[in-house]
C-alpha positions as CSV (number, residue, x, y, z in Angstrom):
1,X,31.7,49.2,-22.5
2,X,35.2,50.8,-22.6
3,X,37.4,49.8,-24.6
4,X,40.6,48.6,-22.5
5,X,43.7,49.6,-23.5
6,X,46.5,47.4,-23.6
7,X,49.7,48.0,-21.9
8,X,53.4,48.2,-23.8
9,X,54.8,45.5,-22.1
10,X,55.9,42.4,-23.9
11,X,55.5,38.9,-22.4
12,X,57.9,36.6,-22.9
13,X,58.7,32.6,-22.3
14,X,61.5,31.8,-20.1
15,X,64.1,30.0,-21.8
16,X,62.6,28.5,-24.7
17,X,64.4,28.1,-28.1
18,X,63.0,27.9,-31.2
19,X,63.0,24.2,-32.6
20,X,64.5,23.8,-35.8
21,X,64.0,21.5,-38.4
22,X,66.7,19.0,-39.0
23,X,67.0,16.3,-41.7
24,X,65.8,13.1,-40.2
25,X,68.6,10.6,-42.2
26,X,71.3,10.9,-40.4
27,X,71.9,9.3,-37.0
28,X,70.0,8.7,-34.0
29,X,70.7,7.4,-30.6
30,X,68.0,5.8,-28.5
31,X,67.7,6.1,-24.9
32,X,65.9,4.6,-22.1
33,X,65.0,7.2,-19.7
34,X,66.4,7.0,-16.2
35,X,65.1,8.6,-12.2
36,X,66.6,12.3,-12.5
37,X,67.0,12.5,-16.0
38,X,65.6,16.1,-17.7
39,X,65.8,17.0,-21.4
40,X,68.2,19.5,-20.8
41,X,70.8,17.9,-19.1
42,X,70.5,14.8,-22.1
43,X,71.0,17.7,-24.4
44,X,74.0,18.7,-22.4
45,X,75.6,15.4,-22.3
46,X,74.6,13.7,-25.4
47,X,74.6,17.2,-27.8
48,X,77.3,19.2,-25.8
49,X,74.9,22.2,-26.0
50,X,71.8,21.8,-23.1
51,X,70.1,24.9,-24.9
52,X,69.5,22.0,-27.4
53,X,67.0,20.4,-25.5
54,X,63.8,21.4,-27.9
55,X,65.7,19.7,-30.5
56,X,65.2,16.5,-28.9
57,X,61.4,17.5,-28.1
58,X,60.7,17.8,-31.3
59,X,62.0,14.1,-32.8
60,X,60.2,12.9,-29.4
61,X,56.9,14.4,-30.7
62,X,54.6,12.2,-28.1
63,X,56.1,14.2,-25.7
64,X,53.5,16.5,-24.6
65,X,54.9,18.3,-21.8
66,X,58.9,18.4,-21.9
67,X,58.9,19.2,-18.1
68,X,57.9,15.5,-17.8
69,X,59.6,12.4,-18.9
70,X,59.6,9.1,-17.0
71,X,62.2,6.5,-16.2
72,X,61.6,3.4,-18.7
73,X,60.7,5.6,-21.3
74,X,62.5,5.5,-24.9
75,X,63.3,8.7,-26.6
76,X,65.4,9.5,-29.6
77,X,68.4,11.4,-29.7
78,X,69.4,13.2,-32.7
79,X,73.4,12.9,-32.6
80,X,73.8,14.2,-35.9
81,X,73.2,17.9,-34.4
82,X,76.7,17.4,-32.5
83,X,79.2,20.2,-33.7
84,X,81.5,19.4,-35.8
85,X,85.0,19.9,-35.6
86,X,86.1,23.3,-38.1
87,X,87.9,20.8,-40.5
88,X,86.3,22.2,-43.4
89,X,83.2,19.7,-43.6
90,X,80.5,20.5,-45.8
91,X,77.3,21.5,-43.7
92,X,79.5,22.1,-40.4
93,X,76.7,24.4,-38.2
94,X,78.2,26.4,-35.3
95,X,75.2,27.2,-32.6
96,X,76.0,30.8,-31.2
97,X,75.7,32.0,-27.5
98,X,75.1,35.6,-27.4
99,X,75.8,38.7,-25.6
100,X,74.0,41.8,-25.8
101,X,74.0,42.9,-29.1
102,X,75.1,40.0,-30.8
103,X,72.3,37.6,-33.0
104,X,71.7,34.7,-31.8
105,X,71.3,31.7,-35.4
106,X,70.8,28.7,-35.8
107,X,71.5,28.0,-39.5
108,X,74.1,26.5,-40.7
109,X,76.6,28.9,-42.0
110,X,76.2,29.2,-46.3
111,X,79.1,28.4,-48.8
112,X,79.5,31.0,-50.9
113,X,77.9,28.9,-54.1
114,X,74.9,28.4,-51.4
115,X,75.0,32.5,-51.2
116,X,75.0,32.8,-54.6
117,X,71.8,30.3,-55.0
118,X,70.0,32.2,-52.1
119,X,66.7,31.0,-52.0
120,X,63.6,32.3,-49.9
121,X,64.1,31.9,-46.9
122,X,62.2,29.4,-44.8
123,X,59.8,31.2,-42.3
124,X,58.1,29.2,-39.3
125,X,55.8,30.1,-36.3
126,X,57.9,31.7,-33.6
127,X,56.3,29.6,-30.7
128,X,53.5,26.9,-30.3
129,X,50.0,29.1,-30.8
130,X,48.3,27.4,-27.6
131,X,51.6,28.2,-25.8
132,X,50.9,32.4,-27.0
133,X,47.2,32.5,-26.5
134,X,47.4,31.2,-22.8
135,X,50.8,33.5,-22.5
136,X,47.8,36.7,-22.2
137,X,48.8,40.0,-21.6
138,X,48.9,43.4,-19.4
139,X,45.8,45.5,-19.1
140,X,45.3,48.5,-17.1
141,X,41.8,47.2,-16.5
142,X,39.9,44.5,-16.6
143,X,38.2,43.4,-19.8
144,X,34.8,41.8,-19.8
145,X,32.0,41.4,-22.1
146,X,29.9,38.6,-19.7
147,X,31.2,35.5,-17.3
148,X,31.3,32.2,-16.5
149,X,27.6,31.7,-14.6
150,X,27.4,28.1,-13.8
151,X,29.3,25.2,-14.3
152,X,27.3,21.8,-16.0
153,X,26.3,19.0,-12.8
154,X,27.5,21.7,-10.1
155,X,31.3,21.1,-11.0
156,X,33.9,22.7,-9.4
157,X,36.3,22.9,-11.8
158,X,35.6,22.4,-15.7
159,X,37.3,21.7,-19.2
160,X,37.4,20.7,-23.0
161,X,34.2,19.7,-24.1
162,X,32.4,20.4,-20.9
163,X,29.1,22.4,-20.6
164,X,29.0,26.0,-19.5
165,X,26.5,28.5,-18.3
166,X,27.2,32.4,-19.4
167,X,26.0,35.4,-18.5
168,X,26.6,38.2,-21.5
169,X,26.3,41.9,-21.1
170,X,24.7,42.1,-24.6
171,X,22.7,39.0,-26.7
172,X,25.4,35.9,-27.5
173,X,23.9,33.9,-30.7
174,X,24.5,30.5,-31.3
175,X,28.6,30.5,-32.9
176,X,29.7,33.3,-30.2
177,X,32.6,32.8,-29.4
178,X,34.5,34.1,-26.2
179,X,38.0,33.9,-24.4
180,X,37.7,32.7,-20.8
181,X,39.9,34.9,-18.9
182,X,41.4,35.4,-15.6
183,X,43.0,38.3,-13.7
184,X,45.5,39.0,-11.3
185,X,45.7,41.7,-8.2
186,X,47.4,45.1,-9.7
187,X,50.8,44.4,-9.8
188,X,53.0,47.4,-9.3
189,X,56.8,48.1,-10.7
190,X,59.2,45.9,-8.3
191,X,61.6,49.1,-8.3
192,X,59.4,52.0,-8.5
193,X,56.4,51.1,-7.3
194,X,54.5,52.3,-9.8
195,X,50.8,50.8,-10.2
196,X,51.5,49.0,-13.9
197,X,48.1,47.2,-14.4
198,X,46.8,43.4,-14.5
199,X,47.9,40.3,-16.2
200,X,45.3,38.8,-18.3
201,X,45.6,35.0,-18.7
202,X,43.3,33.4,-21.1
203,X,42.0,29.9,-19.7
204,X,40.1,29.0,-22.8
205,X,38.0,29.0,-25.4
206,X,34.0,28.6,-25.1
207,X,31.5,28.5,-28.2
208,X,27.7,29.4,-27.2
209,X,25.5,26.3,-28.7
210,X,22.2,26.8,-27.1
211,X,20.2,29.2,-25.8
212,X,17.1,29.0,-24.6
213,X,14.3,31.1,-22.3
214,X,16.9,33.4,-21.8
215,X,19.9,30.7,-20.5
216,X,23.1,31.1,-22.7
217,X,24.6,27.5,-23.1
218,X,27.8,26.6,-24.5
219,X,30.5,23.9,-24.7
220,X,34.2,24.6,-24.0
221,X,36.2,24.2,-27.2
222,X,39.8,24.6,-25.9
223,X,41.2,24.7,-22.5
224,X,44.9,25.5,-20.9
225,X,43.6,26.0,-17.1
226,X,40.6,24.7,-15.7
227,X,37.8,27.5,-15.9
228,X,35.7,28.0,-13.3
229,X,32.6,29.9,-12.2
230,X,33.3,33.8,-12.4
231,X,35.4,34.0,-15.0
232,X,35.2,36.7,-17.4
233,X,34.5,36.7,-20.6
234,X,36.1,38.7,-23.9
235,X,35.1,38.2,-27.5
236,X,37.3,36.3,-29.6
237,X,39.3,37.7,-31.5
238,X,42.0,35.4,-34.5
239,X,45.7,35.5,-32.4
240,X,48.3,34.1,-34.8
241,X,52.1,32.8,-34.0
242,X,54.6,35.9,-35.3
243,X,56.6,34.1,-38.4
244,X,60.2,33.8,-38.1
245,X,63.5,32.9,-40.5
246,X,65.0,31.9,-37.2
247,X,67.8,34.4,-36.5
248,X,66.9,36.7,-33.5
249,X,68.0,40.1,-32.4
250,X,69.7,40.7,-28.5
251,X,69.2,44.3,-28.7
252,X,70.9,46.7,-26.1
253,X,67.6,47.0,-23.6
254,X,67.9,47.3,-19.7
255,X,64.5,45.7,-18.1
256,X,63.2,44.4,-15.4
257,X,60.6,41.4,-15.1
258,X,57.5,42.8,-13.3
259,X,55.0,39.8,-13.2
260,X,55.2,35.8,-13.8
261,X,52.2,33.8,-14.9
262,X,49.6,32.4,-12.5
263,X,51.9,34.2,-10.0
264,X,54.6,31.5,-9.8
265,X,57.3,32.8,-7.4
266,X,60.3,30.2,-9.2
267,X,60.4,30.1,-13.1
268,X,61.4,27.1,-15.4
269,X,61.5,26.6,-19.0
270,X,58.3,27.7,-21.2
271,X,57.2,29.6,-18.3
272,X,55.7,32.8,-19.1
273,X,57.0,36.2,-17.6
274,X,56.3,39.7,-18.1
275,X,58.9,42.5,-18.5
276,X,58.5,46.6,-18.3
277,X,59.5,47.0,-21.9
278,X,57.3,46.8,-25.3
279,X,57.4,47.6,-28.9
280,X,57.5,51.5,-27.8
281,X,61.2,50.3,-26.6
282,X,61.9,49.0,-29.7
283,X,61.5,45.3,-28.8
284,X,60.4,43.1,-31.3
285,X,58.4,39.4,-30.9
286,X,61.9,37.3,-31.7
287,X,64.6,39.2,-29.4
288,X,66.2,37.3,-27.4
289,X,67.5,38.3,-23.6
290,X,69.6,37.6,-21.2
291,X,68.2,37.2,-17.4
292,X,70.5,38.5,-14.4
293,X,69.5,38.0,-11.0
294,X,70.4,40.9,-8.6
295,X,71.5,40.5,-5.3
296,X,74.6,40.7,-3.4
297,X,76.4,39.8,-6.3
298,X,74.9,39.9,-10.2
299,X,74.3,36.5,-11.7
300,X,72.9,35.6,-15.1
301,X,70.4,32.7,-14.4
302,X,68.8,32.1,-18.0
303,X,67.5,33.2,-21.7
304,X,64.3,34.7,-22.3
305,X,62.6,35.5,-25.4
306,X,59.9,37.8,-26.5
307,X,57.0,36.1,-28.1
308,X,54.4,38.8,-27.7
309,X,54.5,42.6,-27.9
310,X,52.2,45.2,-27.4
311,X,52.2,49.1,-27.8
């Protein structure tokens, strides 16, 4: 089969900041969740920053989704992130917004007996692995090594720890392991037209566990979208988190978003987006961009940053 090559384009997760880790002694507000309430606008009132919001994720660690939180709830509020006044204090931390070409940090600023002490610095993933593997990526074909034959009891719709039927194009073995993926229509260049290629989303993760009289069996080990019969298959392959220090670049790059994940027409935080730049550019998994929508008038509408690149 041919290999598929992968396009330069980088894919990137709307408006999500990297989480940072903060000591937990110092004070804490709780707060019982009311109708209307979002983690970013209790970031904005309570932190005077709303891009602090994965802050407050993070101490809320039963939190699974951040989209949704529910009145009655409790969640904890980590006040000791507010700014300080520039009095002097010892740990005061300044959170930058950046332009183009600026870096955006969020370390606390050393003293100079701190610079003199420099340690290694402390590197941590860039973003949640689940949250890259199901980002995917643009091919200018489709990839396939097999499918999704049948689905266990005639489901519909499957998921973790559910039974699958495959079909492979060459012998699976019991330990195989496969992506479950999932394309789009060609997409095409907003501006130009041009016929770019397909996003790839990866639903899952199946392992084969049995096969017998020719019938390729295997259970579903991981799953971010249901996966359903059809679905193509691509061997697995290791996809690890880039490591980060936590300063990022905003380098001077003009772009344009060219595709959204699962097609989504309106964007939110920790959605997934696709943009006509890659590592060929320059870009690097880290920089951080500004998004301006185009119309009558230009208006920046949000922060985007690229957790995936490809040449």
């Amino acid at each position: 089969m041919r290999k598929t090559k992968m396009m330069r384009y980088a894919h990137m997760v709307f408006l999500l900041l990297p989480l940072i880790t903060f000591a937990q002694s110092q004070e804490i507000k709780k707060y019982k969740i009311i109708k209307g309430d979002t983690l970013w606008d209790i970031s904005e009132r309570d932190l005077n920053d709303p891009f602090m919001w994965p802050a407050i994720w993070k101490l809320n660690k039963w939190i699974t989704n951040p989209h949704w939180i529910y009145p009655g709830q409790i969640i904890k509020i980590p006040l000791y992130l507010l700014q300080k006044e520039k009095n002097g204090e010892e740990g005061a931390a300044e959170f930058a917004t950046a332009s183009a070409g600026e870096t955006f940090s969020y370390q606390g600023q050393p003293s100079p007996e701190e610079e003199v002490k420099k340690e290694t610095p402390t590197k941590y993933p860039l973003v949640n692995r689940n949250i890259l593997m199901a980002g995917g990526y643009i091919a200018d074909s489709i990839p396939g090594v097999g499918e999704v034959d049948d689905l266990s009891s005639h489901q519909i719709i499957t998921g973790r720890e559910d039974i699958v039927y495959l079909t492979t194009d060459h012998p699976a073995k019991v330990g195989d392991k496969f992506y479950v993926i999932r394309a789009s229509g060609r997409i095409k260049h907003p501006i130009t037209s041009k016929k770019i290629g397909y996003v790839i989303t990866i639903e899952g993760v199946v392992e084969v566990v049995k096969i017998t009289n020719g019938d390729t069996t295997a259970k579903i080990t991981k799953s971010f979208s249901e996966i359903q019969e059809g679905d193509r298959l691509v061997s697995y392959y290791d996809i690890e988190s880039p490591m980060t220090e936590g300063h990022f670049r905003t380098p001077y790059i003009n772009g344009m978003i060219i595709a959204t994940s699962n097609n989504i027409a309106l964007q939110s935080m920790l959605d997934i987006v696709y943009i006509d730049k890659g590592c060929d550019d320059g870009i690097e998994a880290g920089d951080m961009f500004r998004t301006i929508e185009v119309d009558t008038h230009a208006v920046p509408n949000g922060v985007i940053q690229v957790i995936s690149c490809r040449h």
